[in-house]
C-alpha positions as CSV (number, residue, x, y, z in Angstrom):
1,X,108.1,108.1,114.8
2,X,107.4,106.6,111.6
3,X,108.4,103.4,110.7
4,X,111.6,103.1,109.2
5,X,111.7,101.8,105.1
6,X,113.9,102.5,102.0
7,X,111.4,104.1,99.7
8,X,111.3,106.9,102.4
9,X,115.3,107.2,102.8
10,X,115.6,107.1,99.0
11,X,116.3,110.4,96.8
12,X,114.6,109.5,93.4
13,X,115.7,111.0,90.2
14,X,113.1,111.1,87.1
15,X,114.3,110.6,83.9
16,X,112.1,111.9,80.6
17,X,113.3,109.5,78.3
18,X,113.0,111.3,74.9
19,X,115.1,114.6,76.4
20,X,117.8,112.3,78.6
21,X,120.5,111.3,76.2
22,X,120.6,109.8,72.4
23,X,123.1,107.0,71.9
24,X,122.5,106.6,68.2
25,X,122.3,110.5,67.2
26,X,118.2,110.0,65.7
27,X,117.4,113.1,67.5
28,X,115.4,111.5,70.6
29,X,116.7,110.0,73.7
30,X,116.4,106.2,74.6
31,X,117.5,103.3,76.7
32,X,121.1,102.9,75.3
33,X,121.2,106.8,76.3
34,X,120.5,106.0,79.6
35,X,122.9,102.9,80.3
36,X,125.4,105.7,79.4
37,X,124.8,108.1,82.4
38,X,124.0,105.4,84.8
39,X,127.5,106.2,86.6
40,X,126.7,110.1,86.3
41,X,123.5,109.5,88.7
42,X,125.7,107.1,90.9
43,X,128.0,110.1,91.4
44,X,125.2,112.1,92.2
45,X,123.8,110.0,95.1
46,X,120.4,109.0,94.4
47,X,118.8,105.7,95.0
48,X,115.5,105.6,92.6
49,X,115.1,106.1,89.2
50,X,111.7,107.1,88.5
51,X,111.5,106.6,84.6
52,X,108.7,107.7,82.2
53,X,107.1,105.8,79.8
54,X,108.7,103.6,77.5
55,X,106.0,101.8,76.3
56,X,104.7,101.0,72.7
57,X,103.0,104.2,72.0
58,X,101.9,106.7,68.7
59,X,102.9,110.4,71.1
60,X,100.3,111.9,70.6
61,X,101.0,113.0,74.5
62,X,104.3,111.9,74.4
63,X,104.1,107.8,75.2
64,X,101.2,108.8,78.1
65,X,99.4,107.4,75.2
66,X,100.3,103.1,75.4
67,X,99.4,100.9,72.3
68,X,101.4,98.2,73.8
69,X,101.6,97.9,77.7
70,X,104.4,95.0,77.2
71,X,106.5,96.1,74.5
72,X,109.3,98.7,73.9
73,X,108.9,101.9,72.1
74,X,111.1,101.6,69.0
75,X,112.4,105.4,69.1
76,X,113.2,104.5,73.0
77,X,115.1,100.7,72.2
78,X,114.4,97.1,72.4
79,X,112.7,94.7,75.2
80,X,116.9,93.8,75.5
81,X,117.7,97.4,75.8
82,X,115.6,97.7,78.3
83,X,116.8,94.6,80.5
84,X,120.1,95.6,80.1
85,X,119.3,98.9,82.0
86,X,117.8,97.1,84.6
87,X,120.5,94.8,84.9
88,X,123.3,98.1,85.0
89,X,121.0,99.7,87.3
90,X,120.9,96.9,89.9
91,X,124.4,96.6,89.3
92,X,125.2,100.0,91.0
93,X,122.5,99.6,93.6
94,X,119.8,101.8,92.0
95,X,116.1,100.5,91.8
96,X,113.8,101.5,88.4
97,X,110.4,102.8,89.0
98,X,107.6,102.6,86.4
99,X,105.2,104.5,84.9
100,X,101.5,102.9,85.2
101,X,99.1,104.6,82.8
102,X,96.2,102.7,83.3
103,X,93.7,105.7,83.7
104,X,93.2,105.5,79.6
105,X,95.3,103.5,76.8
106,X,95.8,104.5,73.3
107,X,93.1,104.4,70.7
108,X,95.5,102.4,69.0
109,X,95.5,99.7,71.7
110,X,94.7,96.6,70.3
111,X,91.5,96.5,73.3
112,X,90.6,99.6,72.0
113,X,90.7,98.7,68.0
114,X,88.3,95.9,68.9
115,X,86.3,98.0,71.2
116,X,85.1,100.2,68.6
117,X,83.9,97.5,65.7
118,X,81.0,97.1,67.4
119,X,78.4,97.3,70.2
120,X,78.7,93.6,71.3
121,X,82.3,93.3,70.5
122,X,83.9,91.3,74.0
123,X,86.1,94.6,74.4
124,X,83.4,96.9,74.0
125,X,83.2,97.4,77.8
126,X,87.1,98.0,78.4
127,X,86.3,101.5,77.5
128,X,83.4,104.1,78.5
129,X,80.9,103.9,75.3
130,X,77.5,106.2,75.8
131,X,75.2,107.8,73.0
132,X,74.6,110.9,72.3
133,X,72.1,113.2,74.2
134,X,70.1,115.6,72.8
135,X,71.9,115.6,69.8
136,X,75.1,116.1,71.2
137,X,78.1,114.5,73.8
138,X,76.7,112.0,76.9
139,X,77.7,115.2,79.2
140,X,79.1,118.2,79.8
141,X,82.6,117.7,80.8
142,X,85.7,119.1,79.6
143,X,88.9,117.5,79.2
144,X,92.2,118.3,81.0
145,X,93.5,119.6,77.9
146,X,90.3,121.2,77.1
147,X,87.5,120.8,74.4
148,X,84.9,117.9,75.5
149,X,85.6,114.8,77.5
150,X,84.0,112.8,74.5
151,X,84.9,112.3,71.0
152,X,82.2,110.5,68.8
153,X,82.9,107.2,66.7
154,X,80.6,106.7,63.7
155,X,81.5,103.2,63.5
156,X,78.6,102.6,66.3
157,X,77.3,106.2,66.2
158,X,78.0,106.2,70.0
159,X,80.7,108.6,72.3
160,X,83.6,107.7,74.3
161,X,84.7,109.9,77.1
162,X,88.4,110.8,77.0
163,X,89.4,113.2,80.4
164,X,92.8,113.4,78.5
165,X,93.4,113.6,74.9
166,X,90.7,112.3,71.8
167,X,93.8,109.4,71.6
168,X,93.6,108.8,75.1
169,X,90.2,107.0,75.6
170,X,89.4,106.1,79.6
171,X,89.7,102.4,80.5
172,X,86.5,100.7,82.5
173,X,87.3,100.0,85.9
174,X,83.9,99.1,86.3
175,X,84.8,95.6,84.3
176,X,86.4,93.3,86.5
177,X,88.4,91.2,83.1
178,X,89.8,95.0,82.7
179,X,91.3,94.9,86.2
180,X,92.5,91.3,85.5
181,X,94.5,92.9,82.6
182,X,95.7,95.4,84.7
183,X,97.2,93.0,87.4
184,X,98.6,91.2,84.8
185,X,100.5,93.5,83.0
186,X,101.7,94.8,86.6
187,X,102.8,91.4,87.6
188,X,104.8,91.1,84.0
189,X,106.7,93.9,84.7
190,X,107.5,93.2,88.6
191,X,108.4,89.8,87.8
192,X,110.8,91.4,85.2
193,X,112.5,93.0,88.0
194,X,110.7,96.6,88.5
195,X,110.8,98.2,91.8
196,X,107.7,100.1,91.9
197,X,105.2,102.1,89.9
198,X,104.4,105.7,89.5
199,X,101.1,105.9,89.0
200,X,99.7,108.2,86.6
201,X,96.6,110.2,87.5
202,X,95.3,107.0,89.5
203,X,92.5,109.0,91.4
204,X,90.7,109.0,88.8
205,X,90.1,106.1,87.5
206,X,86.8,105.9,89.5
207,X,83.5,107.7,88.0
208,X,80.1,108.8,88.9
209,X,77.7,106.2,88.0
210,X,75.4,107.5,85.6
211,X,78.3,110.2,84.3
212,X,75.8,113.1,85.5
213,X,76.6,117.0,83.9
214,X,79.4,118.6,86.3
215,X,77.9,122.0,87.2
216,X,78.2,125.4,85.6
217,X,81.1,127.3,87.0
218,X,81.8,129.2,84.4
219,X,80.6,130.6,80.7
220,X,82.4,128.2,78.6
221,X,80.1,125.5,77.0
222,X,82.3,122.4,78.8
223,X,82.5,122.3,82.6
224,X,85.0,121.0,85.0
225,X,83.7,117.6,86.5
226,X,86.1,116.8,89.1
227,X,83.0,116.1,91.6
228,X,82.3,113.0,89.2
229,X,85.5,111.2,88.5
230,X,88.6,112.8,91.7
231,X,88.4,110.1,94.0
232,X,85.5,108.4,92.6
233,X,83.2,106.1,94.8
234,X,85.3,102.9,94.2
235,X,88.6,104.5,94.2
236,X,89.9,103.0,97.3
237,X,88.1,99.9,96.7
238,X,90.2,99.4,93.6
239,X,93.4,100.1,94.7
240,X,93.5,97.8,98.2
241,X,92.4,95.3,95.2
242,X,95.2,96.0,93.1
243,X,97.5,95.9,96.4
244,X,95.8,92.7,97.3
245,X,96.4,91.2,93.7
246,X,99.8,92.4,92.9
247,X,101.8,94.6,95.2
248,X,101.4,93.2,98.2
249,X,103.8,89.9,96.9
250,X,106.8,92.7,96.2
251,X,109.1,94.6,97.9
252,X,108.3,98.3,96.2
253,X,107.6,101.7,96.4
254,X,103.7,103.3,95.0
255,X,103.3,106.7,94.7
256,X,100.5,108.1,93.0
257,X,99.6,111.2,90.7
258,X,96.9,112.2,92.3
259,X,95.2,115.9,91.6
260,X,92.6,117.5,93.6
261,X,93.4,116.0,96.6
262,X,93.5,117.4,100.3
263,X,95.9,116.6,102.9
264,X,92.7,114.5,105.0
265,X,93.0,112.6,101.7
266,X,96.9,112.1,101.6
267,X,96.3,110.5,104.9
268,X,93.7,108.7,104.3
269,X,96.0,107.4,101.2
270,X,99.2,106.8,102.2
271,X,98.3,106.1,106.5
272,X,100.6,102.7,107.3
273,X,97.4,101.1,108.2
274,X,95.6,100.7,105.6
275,X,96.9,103.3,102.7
276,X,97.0,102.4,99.2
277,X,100.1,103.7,98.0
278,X,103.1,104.6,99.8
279,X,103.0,108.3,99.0
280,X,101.6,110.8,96.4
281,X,102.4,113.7,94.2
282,X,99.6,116.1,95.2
283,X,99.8,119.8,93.5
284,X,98.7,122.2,95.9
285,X,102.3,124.0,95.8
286,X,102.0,123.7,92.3
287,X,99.2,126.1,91.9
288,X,100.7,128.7,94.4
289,X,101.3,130.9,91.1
290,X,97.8,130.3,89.4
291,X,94.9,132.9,90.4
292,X,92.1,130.7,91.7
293,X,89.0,130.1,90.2
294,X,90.0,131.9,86.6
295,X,88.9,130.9,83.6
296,X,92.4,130.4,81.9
297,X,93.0,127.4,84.9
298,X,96.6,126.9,85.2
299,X,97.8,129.6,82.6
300,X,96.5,132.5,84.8
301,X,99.7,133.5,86.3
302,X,99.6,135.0,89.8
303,X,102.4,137.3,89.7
304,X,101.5,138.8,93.6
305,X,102.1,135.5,94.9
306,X,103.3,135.3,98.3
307,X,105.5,133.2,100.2
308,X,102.9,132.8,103.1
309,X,100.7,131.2,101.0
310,X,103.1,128.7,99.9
311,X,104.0,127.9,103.8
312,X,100.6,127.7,104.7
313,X,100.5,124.5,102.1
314,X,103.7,123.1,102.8
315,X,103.2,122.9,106.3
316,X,99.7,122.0,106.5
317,X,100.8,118.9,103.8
318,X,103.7,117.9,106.5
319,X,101.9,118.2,110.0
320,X,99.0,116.3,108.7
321,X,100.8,113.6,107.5
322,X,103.6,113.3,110.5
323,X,100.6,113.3,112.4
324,X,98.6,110.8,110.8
325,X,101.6,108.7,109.6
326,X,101.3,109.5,106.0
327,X,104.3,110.4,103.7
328,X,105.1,113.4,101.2
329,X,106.8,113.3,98.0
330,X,108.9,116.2,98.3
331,X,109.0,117.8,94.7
332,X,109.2,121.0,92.7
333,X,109.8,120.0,89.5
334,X,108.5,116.8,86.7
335,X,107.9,116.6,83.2
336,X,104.4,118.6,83.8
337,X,106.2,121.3,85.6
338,X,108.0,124.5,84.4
339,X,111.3,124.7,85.6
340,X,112.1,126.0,89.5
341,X,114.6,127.7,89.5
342,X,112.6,130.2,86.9
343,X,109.4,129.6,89.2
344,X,110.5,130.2,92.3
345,X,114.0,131.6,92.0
346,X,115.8,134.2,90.2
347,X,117.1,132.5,87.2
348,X,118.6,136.2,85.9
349,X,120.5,137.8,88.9
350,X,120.5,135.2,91.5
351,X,120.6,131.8,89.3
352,X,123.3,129.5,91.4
353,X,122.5,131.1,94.8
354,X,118.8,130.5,94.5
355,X,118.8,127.2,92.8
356,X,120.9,125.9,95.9
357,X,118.7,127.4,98.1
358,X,115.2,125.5,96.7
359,X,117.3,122.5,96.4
360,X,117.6,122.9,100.8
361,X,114.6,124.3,101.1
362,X,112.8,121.0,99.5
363,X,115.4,117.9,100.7
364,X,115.9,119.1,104.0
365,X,111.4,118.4,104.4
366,X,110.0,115.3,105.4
367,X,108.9,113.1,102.3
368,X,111.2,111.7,99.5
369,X,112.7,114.0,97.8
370,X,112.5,113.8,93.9
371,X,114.8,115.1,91.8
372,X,113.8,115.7,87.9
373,X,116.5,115.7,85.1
374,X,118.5,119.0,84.6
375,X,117.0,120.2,88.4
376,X,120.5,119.3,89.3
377,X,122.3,121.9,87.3
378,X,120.1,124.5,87.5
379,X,118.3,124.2,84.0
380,X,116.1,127.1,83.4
381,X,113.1,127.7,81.4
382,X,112.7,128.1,77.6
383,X,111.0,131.4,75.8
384,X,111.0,129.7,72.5
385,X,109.3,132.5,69.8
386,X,107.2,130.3,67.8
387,X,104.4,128.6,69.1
388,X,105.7,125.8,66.2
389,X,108.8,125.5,68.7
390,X,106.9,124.1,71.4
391,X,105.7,120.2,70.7
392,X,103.5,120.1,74.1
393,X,99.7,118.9,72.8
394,X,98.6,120.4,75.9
395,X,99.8,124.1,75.0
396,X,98.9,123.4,71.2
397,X,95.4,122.4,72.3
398,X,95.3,125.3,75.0
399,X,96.6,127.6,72.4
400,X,93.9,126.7,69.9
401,X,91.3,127.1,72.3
402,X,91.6,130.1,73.8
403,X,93.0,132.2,70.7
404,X,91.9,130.4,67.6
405,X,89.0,129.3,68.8
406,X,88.7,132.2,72.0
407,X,89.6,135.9,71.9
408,X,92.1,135.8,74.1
409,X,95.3,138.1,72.9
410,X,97.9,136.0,71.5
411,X,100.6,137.8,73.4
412,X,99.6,137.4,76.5
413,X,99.1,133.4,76.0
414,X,102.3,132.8,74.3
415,X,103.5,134.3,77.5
416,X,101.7,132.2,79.4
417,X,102.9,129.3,78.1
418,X,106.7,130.5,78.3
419,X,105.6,130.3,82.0
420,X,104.2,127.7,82.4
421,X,104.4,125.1,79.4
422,X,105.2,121.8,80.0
423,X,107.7,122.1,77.0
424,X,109.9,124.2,79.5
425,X,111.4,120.8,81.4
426,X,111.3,118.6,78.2
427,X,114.3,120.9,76.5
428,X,117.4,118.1,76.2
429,X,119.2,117.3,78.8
430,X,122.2,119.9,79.1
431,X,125.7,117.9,79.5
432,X,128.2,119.8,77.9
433,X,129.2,123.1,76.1
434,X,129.2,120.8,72.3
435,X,126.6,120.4,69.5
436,X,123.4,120.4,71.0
437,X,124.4,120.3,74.6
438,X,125.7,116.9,73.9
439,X,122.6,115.6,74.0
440,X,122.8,114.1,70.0
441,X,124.2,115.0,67.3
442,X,121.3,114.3,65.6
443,X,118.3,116.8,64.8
444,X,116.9,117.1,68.3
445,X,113.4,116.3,69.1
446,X,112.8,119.5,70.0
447,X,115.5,122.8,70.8
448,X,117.8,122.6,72.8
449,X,118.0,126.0,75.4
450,X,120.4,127.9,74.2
451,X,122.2,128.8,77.7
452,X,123.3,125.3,77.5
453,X,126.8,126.6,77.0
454,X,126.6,128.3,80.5
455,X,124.3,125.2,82.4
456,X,125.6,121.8,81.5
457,X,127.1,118.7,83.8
458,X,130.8,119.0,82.3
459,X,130.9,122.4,84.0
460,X,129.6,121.1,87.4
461,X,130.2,117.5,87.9
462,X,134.0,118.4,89.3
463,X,132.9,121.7,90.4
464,X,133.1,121.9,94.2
465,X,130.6,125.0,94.3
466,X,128.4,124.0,91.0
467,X,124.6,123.2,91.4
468,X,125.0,119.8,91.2
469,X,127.9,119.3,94.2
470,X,125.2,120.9,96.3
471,X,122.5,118.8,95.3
472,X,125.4,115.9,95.9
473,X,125.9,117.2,99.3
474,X,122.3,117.8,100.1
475,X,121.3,114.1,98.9
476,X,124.3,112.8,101.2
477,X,123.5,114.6,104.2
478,X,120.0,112.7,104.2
479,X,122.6,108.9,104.0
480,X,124.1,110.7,107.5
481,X,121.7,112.2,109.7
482,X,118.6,110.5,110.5
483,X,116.4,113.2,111.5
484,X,116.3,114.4,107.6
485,X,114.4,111.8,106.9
486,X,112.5,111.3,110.0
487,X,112.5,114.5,112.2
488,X,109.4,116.0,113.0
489,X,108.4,119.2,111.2
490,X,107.3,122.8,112.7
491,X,107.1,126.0,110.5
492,X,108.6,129.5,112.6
493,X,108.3,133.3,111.4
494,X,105.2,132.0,110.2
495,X,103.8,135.5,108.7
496,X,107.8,136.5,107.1
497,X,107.3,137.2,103.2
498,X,110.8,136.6,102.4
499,X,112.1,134.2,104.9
500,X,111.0,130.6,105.0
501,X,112.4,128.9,108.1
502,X,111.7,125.7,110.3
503,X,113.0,123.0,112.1
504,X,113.2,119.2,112.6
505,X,113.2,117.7,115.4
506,X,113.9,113.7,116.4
507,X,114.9,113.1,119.9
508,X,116.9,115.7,121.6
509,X,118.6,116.7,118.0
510,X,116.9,119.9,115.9
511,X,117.3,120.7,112.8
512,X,117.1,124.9,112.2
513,X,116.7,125.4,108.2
514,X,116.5,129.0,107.3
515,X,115.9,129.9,103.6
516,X,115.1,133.5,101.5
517,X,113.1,133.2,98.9
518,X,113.9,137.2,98.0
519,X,116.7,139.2,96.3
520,X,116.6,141.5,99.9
521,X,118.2,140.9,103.1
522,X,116.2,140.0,105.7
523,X,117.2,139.4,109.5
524,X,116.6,136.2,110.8
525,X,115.5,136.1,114.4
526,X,115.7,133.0,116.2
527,X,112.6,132.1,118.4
528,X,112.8,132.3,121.6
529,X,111.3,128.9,122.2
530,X,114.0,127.1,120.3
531,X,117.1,126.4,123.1
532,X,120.6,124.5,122.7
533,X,123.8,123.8,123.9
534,X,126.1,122.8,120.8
535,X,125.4,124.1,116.9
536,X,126.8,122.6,113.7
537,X,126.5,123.8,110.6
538,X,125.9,121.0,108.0
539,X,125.4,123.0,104.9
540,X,125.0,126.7,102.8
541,X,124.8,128.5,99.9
542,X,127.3,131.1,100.9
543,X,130.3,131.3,102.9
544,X,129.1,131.1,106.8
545,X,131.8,132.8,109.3
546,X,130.8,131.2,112.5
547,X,128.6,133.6,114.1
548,X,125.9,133.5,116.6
549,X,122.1,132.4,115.2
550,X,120.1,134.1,117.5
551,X,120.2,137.0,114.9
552,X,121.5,137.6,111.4
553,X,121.3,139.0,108.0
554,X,120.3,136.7,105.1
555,X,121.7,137.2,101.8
556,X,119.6,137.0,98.8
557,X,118.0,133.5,98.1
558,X,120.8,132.8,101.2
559,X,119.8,129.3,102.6
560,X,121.4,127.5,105.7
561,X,121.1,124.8,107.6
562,X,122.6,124.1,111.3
563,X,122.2,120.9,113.6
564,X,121.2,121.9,117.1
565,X,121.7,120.1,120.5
C-alpha cells in the first residue's frame, strides 16, 4: 500500500482570484474577497487551497504573465492582504498552495527589461535570444496560443522564443544564476508560510539544444514542437535540483502541470523513490472530446465520444501509478477547463443528478481530488454572443487565427469556443440570487452567467439535497473510510457505453462505485468475481430502497456507492 501523507488525504479547492469574490465592489475579485469565504470552504470540507496567481502582473494572460514574483497585484490587494489570508487560513486548518510560473516571466519583468537593451547586458541570458534565419524566426514552432514561438526585438535585431504569449518570453534554465533566482523566490515565499506550489507547465522548461525545426505535421506554416521542449533532456535534472535546493527543507505538497505526458512518465515523476513532485495534472481525460490529430487542436470537438475511451485512460492512469507507487490528481475541472457538468453531464435535463454523479465518479478514485470554484454548485458553461464577451487571449488569438487570418466559418468557431473556451470557468463566482450573483456590485470583470439566479451557494449551502451538500458528503466520506484514499483500483463492465463502474479494494473491505454517464437506464450486473458477506451503502444521487446489487436498473446519470465485506 502506499505510504500514508496529508497532501494525498487532502481535497484541494482552487480559487481563480479575479472571478472569487470582490470585497471593494471594483469589479474584480481579490484577497479581502477571499478572507470573506474562508468559513464557506471550512463548511465545505476541504483541506487545500490551491490559489492562482496573485503576483505583480500586466494580464495579458490573466497574471500567468509575472512582472514581480515578490509583490502583490494591486487589483488582487496588498503584501498585508495577503498575510492576513494566510494567517485566517491557518487559523481554520487549511494550507495555501501557490502558483509557480517560472516556465516564462513577463516582458515587463525587470530581468526581462534589462535583457533586451543589449547583447552583453548580464540579463541577456535569463531569456532565450537567437537571430533570425533565413530572413525569418530562429525556427518553426508555434506557440500554445498559436502564431510563432518567437517575436522579434529590434532593439538587438535578434528573436526571443515565447511557447505562450509574445508577453510571456521563456526563462533560461540553461543559466544556473537563473535557477538561483528561482530558489530564491521559492524559498521567500515558503518561508512566508506557503504550503506548496502548483507548478505551471514545469515540463517544459527544458529545450532541445540547438532549438532544431519541429517537423511538418500539418499545412500550416508553424509546427508543433513538443519533441523539442515536453520533458526536455535536463528536465529531471532540474527539478531533483530544485528539490534538493528548496523543497526538500519543507513540509509541502508539488504537483505539476505537466502536458504531453504518459502514465510511464507520471511514474517516473511522482514514484516515492526518487519523483520530483508529488503528483501531476496530466490531460489525457481532458482531450477525450477533441478529434485527434486535427488541425483546429483542442477546438475540434468530438461529439461521438465514447465512455470507453475515457475508461481506457482513467484506468490505465490509476493501475500504473498504484502499481508503481505514483499518485493522481483527480480533476475535471480548472481555470483552463470548460465546465463539467456541461462536458460530461447534462447541464439541460439532468443538471443536479449528473453533477452529483461526476462529483462520485471523480472523489471516490485514487489521487487527490481537486475541486475548482463553482464545481461545487454545479456552475455550467457560458454561450456568451459576442466574441467581445469573452476576455480569454487564448480564444481572441485562436479566433484571429483561424477566421481572420484562416477561412474557417465564424459559426462554427464561436461554437467552438462556447465549448470549450477557457472563459467558460472564469464567469464570477455564483453566491446568491442579487446583483451580479453577489459577486460585486461593481462592473464585473467579465459577465456574470445569467442562470446565476437558479445556481448560487445561498440556495445550496443549507440545502440537504443541493450540489454542494453532496460534494460536502463526498469530501467527508474520504476523512472516514480509508480505503478512498488508499484502496486499490480495478475497472469492471469494461466494454459498457453508459455505465462506468469499479471497485476499491484495501484489505478485506471493497468499495463497488457504479456511475451512468447517459440519460438511459442501463442494468447493472454485478461480476461474478466480486463476493461478500455484509453491504453498506455510503452514498447516492437518488433515493436507494435497499435492494439486492447483483442486478439493477440505473437511473439516468444515477451514481452509487456501497461498502462491501
Amino acid at each position: 500500500m502506499a505510504t500514508k501523507q496529508w497532501w494525498k488525504e487532502s481535497v484541494v479547492y482552487q480559487i481563480y482570484p479575479r472571478s472569487f469574490n470582490d470585497s471593494n465592489n471594483d469589479g474584480i475579485g481579490d484577497l479581502n474577497g477571499i478572507i470573506e469565504k474562508l468559513d464557506y470552504l471550512k463548511e465545505l470540507g476541504v483541506d487545500v487551497v490551491w490559489l492562482s496567481p496573485v503576483y505583480e502582473s500586466p494580464n495579458d494572460d490573466n497574471g500567468y504573465d509575472i512582472s514581480d514574483y515578490r509583490g502583490i497585484m494591486d487589483e488582487f490587494g496588498t503584501m498585508e492582504d495577503w498575510e492576513r489570508l494566510v494567517d485566517e487560513m491557518h487559523r481554520r486548518g487549511l494550507k495555501l498552495v501557490m502558483d509557480l510560473v517560472v516556465n516564462h516571466s513577463s516582458d515587463e519583468h525587470a530581468w526581462f527589461t534589462e535583457s533586451r537593451r543589449s547583447k552583453d547586458n548580464p540579463y541577456r541570458d535569463y531569456y532565450i535570444w537567437r537571430p533570425g534565419k533565413n530572413g525569418a524566426e530562429p525556427n518553426n514552432w508555434v506557440s500554445f496560443f498559436s502564431g510563432s514561438a518567437w517575436q522579434y526585438d529590434e532593439t538587438t535585431d535578434e528573436y526571443y522564443l515565447h511557447l505562450f504569449t509574445k508577453k510571456q518570453p521563456d526563462l533560461n534554465w540553461e543559466n544556473p544564476k537563473l535557477r538561483k533566482e528561482v530558489y530564491d523566490l521559492m524559498t521567500f515565499w515558503l518561508d512566508k508560510g506557503v504550503d506548496g506550489f502548483r507548478m505551471d507547465v514545469i515540463n517544459v522548461i527544458s529545450k532541445a539544444p540547438g532549438l532544431p525545426d519541429a517537423k511538418v505535421t500539418s499545412d500550416r506554416k508553424y509546427q508543433w514542437g513538443g519533441e523539442h521542449f515536453v520533458n526536455g533532456p535536463r528536465f529531471m535534472e532540474f527539478i531533483h535540483e530544485m528539490n534538493e535546493k528548496v523543497i526538500s527543507n519543507y513540509d509541502v505538497m508539488t504537483v505539476g502541470e505537466m502536458p504531453m505526458v504518459t502514465p510511464e512518465d507520471g511514474v517516473r515523476f511522482t514514484n516515492e523513490k526518487d519523483g520530483i513532485v508529488n503528483m501531476l495534472f496530466q490531460f489525457e481525460h481532458m482531450d477525450v472530446d477533441s478529434i485527434p490529430g486535427h488541425s483546429l487542436g483542442k477546438w475540434a470537438i468530438n461529439k461521438e465520444w465514447k465512455l470507453t475511451d475515457l475508461k481506457k485512460i482513467m484506468s490505465k492512469w490509476q493501475i500504473a501509478m498504484q502499481e508503481g507507487n505514483g499518485w493522481n490528481s483527480l480533476y475535471l475541472e480548472n481555470h483552463d477547463q470548460p465546465r463539467s457538468v456541461s462536458r460530461f453531464g447534462n447541464d439541460k435535463n439532468f443538471h443536479e443528478e449528473s453533477a452529483k454523479m461526476l462529483a462520485t465518479w471523480l472523489h471516490m478514485m485514487q489521487g487527490t481530488p481537486y475541486v475548482y470554484q463553482g464545481q461545487e454548485l454545479g456552475m455550467t458553461n457560458v454561450a456568451f454572443e459576442r466574441l467581445e464577451d469573452y476576455k480569454d487571449v487564448e480564444i481572441h488569438n485562436f479566433y484571429r487565427d483561424v477566421v481572420e487570418d484562416g477561412n474557417e466559418d465564424p459559426d462554427m468557431i464561436m461554437e467552438a469556443i462556447r465549448v470549450k473556451g477557457r472563459d467558460n470557468a472564469r464567469t464570477p463566482m455564483q453566491w446568491n440570487r442579487g446583483t451580479n450573483a453577489g459577486f460585486t456590485s461593481g462592473e464585473p470583470w467579465i459577465k456574470v452567467n445569467p442562470n446565476y439566479t437558479d445556481i448560487n451557494a445561498e440556495q445550496q449551502v443549507d440545502d440537504p439535497n443541493s450540489i454542494f451538500s453532496y460534494y460536502k458528503e463526498l469530501i467527508q466520506l474520504r476523512k472516514q473510510h480509508e480505503i478512498v484514499v488508499y484502496g486499490d483500483y480495478q475497472l469492471i463492465l469494461e466494454g459498457d457505453e453508459q455505465i462506468y463502474a469499479y471497485t476499491r479494494t484495501m484489505g478485506d473491505e471493497n468499495l463497488l462505485v457504479v456511475t451512468n454517464f447517459s440519460d438511459g437506464k442501463p442494468v447493472f450486473k454485478l461480476p461474478e468475481h466480486i463476493s461478500f458477506d455484509r453491504k453498506e451503502l455510503l452514498i447516492a444521487n437518488y433515493d436507494v430502497r435497499d435492494e439486492e446489487i447483483e442486478e439493477f436498473t440505473l437511473k439516468p446519470y444515477e451514481a452509487r456507492v456501497y461498502k462491501l465485506k
